[in-house]
CHARMM internal coordinates of N, CA and C (Angstrom, degrees):
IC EDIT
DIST 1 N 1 CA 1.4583
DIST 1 CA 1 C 1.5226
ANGL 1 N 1 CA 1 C 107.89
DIST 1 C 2 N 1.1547
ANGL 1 CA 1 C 2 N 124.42
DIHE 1 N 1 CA 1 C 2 N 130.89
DIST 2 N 2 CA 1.5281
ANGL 1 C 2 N 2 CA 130.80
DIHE 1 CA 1 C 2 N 2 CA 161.45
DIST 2 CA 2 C 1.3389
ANGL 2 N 2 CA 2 C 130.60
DIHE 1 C 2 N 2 CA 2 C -55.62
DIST 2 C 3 N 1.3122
ANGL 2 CA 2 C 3 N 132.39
DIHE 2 N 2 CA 2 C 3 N 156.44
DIST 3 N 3 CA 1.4081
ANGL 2 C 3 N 3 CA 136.28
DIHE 2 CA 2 C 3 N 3 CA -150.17
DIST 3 CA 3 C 2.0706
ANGL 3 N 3 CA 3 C 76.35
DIHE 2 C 3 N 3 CA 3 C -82.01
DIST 3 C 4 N 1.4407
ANGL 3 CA 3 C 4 N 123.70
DIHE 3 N 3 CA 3 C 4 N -59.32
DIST 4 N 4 CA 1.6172
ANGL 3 C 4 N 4 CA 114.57
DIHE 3 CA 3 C 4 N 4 CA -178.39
DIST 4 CA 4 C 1.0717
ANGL 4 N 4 CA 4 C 111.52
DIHE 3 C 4 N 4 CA 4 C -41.12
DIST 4 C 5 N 1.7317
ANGL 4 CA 4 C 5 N 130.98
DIHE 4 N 4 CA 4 C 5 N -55.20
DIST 5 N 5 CA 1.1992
ANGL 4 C 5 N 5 CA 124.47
DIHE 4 CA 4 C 5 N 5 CA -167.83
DIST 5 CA 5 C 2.0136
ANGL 5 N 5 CA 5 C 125.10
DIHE 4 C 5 N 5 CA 5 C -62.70
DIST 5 C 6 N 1.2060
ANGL 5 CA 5 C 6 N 90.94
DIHE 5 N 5 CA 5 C 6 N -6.37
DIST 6 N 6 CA 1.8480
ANGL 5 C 6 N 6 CA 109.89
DIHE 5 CA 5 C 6 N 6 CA 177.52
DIST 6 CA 6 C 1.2799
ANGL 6 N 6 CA 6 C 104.72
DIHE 5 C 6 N 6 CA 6 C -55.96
DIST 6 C 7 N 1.1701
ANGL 6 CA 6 C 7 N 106.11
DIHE 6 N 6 CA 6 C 7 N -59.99
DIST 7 N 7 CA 1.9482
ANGL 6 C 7 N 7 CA 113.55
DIHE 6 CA 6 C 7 N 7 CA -165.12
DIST 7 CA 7 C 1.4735
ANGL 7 N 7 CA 7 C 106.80
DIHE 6 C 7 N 7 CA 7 C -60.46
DIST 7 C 8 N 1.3315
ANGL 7 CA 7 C 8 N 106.89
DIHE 7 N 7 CA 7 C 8 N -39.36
DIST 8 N 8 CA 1.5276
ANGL 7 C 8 N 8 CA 115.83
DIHE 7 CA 7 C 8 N 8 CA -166.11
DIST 8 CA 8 C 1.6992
ANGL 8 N 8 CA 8 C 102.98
DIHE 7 C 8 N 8 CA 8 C -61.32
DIST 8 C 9 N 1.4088
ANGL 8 CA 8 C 9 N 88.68
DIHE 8 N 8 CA 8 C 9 N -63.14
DIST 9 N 9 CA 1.7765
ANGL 8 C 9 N 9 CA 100.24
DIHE 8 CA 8 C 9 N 9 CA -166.93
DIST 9 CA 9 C 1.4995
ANGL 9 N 9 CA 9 C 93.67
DIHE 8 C 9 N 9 CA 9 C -51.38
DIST 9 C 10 N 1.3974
ANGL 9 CA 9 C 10 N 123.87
DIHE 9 N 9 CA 9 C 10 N -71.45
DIST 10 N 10 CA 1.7950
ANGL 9 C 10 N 10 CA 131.20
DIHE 9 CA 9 C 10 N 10 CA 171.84
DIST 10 CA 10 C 1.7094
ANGL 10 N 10 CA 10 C 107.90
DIHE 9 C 10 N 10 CA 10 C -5.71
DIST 10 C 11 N 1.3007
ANGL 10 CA 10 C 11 N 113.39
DIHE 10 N 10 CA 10 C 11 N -62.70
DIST 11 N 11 CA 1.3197
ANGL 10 C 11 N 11 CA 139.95
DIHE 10 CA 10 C 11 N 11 CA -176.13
DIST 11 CA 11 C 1.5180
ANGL 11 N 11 CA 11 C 106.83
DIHE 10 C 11 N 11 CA 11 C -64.03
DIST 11 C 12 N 1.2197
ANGL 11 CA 11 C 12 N 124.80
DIHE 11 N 11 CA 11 C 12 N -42.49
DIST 12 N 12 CA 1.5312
ANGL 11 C 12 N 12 CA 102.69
DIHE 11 CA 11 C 12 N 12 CA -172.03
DIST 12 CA 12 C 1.9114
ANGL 12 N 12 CA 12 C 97.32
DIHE 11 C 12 N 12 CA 12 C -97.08
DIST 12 C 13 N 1.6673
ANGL 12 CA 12 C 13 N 123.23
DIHE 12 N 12 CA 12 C 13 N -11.47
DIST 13 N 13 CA 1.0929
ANGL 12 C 13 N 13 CA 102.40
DIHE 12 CA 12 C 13 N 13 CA -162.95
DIST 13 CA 13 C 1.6714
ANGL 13 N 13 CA 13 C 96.60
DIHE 12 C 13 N 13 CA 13 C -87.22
DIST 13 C 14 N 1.5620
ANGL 13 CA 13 C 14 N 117.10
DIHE 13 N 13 CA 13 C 14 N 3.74
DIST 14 N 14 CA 1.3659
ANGL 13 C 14 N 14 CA 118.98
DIHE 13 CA 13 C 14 N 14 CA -175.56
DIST 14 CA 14 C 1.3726
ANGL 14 N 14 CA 14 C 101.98
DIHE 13 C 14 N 14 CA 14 C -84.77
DIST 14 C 15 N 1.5378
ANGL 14 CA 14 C 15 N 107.23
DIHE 14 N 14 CA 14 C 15 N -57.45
DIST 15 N 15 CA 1.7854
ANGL 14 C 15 N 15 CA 96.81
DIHE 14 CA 14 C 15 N 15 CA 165.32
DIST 15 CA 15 C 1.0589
ANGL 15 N 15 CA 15 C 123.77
DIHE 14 C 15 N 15 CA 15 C -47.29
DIST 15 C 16 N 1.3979
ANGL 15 CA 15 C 16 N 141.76
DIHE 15 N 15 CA 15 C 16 N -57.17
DIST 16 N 16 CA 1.2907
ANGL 15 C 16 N 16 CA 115.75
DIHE 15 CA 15 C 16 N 16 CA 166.86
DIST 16 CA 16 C 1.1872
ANGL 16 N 16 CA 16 C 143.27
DIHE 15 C 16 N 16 CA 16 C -27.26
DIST 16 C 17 N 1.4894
ANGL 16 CA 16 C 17 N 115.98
DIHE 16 N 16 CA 16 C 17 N -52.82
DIST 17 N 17 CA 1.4442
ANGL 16 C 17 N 17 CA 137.55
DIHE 16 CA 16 C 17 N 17 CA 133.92
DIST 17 CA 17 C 1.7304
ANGL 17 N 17 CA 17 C 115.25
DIHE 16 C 17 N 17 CA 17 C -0.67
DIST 17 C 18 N 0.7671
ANGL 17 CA 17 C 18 N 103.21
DIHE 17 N 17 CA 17 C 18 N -73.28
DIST 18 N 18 CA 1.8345
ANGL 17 C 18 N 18 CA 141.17
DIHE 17 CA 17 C 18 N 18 CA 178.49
DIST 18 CA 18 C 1.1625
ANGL 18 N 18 CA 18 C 114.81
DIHE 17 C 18 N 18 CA 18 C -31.24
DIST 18 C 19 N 1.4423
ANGL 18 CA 18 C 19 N 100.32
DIHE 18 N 18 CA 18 C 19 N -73.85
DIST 19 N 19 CA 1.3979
ANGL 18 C 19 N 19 CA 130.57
DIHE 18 CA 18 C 19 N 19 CA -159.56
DIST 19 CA 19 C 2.1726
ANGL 19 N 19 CA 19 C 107.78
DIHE 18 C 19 N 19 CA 19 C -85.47
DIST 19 C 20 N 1.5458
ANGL 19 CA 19 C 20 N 89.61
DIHE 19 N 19 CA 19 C 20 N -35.19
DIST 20 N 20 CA 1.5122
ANGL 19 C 20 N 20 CA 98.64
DIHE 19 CA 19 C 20 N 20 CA 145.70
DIST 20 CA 20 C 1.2427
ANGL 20 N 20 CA 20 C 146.65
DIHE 19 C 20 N 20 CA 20 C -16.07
DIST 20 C 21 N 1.1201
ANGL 20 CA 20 C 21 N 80.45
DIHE 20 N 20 CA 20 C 21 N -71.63
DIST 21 N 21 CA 2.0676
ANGL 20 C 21 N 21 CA 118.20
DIHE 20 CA 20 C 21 N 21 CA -166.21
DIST 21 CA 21 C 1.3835
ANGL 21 N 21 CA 21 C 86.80
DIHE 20 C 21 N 21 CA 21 C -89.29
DIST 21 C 22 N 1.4765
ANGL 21 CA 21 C 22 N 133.73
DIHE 21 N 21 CA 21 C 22 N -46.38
DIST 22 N 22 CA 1.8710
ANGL 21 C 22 N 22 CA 116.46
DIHE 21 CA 21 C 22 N 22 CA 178.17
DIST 22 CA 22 C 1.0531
ANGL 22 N 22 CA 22 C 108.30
DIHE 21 C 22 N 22 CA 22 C -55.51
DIST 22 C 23 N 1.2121
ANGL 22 CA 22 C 23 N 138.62
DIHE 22 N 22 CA 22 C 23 N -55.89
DIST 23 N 23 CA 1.4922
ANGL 22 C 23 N 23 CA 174.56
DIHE 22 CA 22 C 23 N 23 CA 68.38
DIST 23 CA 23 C 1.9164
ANGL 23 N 23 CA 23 C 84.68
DIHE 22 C 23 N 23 CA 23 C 78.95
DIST 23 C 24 N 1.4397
ANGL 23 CA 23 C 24 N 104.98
DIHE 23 N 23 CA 23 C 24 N -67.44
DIST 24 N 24 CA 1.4509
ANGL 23 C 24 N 24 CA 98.92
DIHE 23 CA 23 C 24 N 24 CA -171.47
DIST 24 CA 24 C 1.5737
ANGL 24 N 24 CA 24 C 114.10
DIHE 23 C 24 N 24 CA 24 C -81.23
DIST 24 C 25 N 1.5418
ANGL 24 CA 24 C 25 N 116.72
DIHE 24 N 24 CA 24 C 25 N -11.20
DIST 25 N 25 CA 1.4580
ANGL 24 C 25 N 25 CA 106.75
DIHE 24 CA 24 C 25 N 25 CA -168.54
DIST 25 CA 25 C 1.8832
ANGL 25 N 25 CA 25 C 96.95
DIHE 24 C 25 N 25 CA 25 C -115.92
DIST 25 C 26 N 1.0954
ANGL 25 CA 25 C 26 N 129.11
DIHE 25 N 25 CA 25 C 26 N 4.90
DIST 26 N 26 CA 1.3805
ANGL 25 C 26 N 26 CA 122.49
DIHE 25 CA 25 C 26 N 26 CA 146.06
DIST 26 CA 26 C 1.3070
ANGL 26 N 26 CA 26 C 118.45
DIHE 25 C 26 N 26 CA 26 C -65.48
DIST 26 C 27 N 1.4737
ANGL 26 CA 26 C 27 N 126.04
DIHE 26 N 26 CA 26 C 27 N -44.18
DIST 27 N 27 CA 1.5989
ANGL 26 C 27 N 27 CA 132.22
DIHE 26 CA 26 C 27 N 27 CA 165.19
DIST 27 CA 27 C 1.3860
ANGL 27 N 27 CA 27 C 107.86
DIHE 26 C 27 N 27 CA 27 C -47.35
DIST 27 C 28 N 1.4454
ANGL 27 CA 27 C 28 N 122.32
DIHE 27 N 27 CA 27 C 28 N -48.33
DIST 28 N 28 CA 1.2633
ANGL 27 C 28 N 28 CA 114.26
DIHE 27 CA 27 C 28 N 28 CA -163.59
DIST 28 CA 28 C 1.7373
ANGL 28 N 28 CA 28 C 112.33
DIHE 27 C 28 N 28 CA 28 C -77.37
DIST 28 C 29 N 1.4323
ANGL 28 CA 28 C 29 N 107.05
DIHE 28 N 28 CA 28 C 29 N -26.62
DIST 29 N 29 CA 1.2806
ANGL 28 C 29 N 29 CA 120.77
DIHE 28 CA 28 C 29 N 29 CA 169.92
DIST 29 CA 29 C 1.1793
ANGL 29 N 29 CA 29 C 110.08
DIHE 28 C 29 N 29 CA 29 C -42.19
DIST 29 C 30 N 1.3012
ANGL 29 CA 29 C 30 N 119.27
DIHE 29 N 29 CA 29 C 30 N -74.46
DIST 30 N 30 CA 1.2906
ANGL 29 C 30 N 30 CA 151.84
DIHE 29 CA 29 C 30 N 30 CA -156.06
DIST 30 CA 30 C 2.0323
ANGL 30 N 30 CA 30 C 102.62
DIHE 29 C 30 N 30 CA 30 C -61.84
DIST 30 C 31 N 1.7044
ANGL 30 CA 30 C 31 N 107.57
DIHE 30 N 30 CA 30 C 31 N -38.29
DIST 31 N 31 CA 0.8124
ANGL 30 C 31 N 31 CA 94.45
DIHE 30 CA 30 C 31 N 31 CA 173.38
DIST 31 CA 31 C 1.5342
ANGL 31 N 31 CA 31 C 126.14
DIHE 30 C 31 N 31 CA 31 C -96.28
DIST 31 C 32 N 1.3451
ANGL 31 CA 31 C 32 N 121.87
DIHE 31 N 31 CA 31 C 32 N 20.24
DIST 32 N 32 CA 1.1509
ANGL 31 C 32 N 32 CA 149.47
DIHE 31 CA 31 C 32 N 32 CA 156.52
DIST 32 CA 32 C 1.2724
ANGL 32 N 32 CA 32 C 111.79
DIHE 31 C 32 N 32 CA 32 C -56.36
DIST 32 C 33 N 1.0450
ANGL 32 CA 32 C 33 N 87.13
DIHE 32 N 32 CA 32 C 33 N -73.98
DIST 33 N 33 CA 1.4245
ANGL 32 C 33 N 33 CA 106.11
DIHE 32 CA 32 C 33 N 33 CA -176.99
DIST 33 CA 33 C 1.9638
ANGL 33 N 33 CA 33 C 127.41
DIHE 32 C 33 N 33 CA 33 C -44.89
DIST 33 C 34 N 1.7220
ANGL 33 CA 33 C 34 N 82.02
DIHE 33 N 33 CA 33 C 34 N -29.82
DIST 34 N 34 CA 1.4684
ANGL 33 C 34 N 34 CA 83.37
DIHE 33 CA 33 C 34 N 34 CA -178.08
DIST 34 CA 34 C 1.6714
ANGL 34 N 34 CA 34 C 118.45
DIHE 33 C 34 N 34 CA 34 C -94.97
DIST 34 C 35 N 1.3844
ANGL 34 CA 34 C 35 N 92.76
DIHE 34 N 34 CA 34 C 35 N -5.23
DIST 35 N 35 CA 1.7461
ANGL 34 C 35 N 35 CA 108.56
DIHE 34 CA 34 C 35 N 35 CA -171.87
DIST 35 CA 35 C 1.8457
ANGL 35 N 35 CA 35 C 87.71
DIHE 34 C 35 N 35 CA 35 C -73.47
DIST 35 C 36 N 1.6020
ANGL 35 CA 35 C 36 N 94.55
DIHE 35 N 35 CA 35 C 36 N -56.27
DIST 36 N 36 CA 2.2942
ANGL 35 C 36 N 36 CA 104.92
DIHE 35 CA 35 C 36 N 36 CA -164.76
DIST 36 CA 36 C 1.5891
ANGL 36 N 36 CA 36 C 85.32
DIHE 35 C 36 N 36 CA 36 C -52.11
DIST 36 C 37 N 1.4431
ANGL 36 CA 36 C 37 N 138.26
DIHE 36 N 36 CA 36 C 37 N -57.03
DIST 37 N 37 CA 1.5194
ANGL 36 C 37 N 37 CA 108.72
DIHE 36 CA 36 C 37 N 37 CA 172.12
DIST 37 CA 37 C 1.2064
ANGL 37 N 37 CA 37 C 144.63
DIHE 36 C 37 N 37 CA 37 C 7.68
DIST 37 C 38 N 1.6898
ANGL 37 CA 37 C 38 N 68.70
DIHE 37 N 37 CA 37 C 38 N -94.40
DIST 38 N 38 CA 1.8295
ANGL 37 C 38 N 38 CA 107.24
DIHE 37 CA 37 C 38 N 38 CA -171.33
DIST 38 CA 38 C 1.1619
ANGL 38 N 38 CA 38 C 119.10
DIHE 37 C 38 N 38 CA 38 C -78.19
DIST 38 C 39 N 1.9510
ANGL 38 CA 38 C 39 N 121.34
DIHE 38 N 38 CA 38 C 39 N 3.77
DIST 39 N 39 CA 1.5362
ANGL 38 C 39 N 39 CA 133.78
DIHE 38 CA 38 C 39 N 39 CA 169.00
DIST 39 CA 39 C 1.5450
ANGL 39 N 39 CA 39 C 99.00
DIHE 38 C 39 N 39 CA 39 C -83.91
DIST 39 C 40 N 1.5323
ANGL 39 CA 39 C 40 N 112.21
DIHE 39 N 39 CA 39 C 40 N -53.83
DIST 40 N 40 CA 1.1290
ANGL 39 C 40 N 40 CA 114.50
DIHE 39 CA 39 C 40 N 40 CA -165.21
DIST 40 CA 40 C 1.4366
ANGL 40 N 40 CA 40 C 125.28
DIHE 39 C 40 N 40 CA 40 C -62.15
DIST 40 C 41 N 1.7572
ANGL 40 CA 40 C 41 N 110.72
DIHE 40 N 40 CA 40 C 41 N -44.30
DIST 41 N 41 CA 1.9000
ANGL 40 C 41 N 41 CA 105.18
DIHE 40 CA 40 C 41 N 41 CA 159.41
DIST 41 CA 41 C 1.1237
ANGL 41 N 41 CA 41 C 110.32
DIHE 40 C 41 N 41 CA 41 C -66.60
DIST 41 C 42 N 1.9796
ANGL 41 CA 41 C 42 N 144.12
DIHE 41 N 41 CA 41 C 42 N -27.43
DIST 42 N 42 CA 1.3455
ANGL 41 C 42 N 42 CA 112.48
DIHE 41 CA 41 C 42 N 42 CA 152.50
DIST 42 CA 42 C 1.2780
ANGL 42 N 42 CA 42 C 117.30
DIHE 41 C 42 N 42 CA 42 C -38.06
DIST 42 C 43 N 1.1176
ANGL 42 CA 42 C 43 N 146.49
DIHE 42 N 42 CA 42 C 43 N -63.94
DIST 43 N 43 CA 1.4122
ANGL 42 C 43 N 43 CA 158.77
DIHE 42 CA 42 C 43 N 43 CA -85.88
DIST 43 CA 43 C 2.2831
ANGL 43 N 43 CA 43 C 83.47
DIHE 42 C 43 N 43 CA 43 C -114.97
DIST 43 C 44 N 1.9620
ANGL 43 CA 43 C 44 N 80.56
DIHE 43 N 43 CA 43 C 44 N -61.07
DIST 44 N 44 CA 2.2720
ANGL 43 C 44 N 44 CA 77.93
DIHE 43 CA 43 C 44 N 44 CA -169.47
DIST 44 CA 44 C 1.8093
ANGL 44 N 44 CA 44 C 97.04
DIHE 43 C 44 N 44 CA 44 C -88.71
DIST 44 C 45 N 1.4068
ANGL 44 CA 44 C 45 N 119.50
DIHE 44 N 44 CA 44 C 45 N 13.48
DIST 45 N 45 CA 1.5516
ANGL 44 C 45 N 45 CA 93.45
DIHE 44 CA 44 C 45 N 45 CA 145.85
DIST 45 CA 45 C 1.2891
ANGL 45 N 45 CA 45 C 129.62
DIHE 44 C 45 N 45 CA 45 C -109.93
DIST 45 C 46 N 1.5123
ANGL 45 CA 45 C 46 N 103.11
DIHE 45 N 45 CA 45 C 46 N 13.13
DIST 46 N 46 CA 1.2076
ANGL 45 C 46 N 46 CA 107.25
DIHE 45 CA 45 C 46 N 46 CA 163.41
DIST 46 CA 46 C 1.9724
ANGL 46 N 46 CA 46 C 127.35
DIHE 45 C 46 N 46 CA 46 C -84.70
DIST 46 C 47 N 1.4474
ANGL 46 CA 46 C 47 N 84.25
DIHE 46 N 46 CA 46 C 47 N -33.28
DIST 47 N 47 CA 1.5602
ANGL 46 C 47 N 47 CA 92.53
DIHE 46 CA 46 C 47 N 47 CA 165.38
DIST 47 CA 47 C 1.6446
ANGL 47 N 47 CA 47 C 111.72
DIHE 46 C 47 N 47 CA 47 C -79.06
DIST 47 C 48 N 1.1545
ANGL 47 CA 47 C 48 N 139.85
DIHE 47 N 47 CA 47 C 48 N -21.93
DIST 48 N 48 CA 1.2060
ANGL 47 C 48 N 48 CA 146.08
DIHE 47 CA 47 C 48 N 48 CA -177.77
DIST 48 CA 48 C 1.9067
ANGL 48 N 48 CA 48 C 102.53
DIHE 47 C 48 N 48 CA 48 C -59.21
DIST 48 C 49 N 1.6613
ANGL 48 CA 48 C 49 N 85.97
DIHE 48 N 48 CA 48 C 49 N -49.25
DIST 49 N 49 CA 1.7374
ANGL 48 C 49 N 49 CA 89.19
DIHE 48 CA 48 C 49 N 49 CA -173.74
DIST 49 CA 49 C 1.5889
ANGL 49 N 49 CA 49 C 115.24
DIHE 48 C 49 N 49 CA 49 C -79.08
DIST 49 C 50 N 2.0219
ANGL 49 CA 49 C 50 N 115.66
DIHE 49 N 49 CA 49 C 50 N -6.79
DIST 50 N 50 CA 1.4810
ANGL 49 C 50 N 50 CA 109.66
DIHE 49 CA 49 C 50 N 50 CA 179.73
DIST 50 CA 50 C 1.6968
ANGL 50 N 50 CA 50 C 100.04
DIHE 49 C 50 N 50 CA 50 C -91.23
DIST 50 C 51 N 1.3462
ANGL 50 CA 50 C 51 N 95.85
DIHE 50 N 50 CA 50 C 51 N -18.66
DIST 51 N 51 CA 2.0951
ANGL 50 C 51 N 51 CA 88.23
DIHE 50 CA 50 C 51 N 51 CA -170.06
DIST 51 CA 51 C 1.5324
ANGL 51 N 51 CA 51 C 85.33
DIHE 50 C 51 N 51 CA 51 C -78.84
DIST 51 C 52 N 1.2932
ANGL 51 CA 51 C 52 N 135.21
DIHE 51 N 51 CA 51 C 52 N -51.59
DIST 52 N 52 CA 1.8900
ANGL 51 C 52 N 52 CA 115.85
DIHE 51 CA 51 C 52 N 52 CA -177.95
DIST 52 CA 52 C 1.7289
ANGL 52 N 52 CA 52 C 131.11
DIHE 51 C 52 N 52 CA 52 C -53.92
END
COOR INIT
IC SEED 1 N 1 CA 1 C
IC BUILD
């Protein structure tokens, strides 16, 4: 490999890197998201069952 071709390869194996780690914290978002849900209809069927 050439002293030019360094930066390049460097450069895309960092994006990979990168794009990874978004890769892992959109999932985690997402599963955030589905927990604040599924707390929150716990949450109003629990008041549903103290106002009855």
């Amino acid at each position: 490999m050439t002293f030019s071709k360094i930066p390049a390869a460097a450069a895309l194996v960092l994006a990979v890197f990168a794009l990874s780690a978004c890769g892992n914290t959109i999932r985690g978002i997402g599963k955030d998201t589905a927990n604040t849900v599924d707390a929150t209809q716990a949450a109003g069927k629990s008041v549903e069952k103290a106002a009855n």
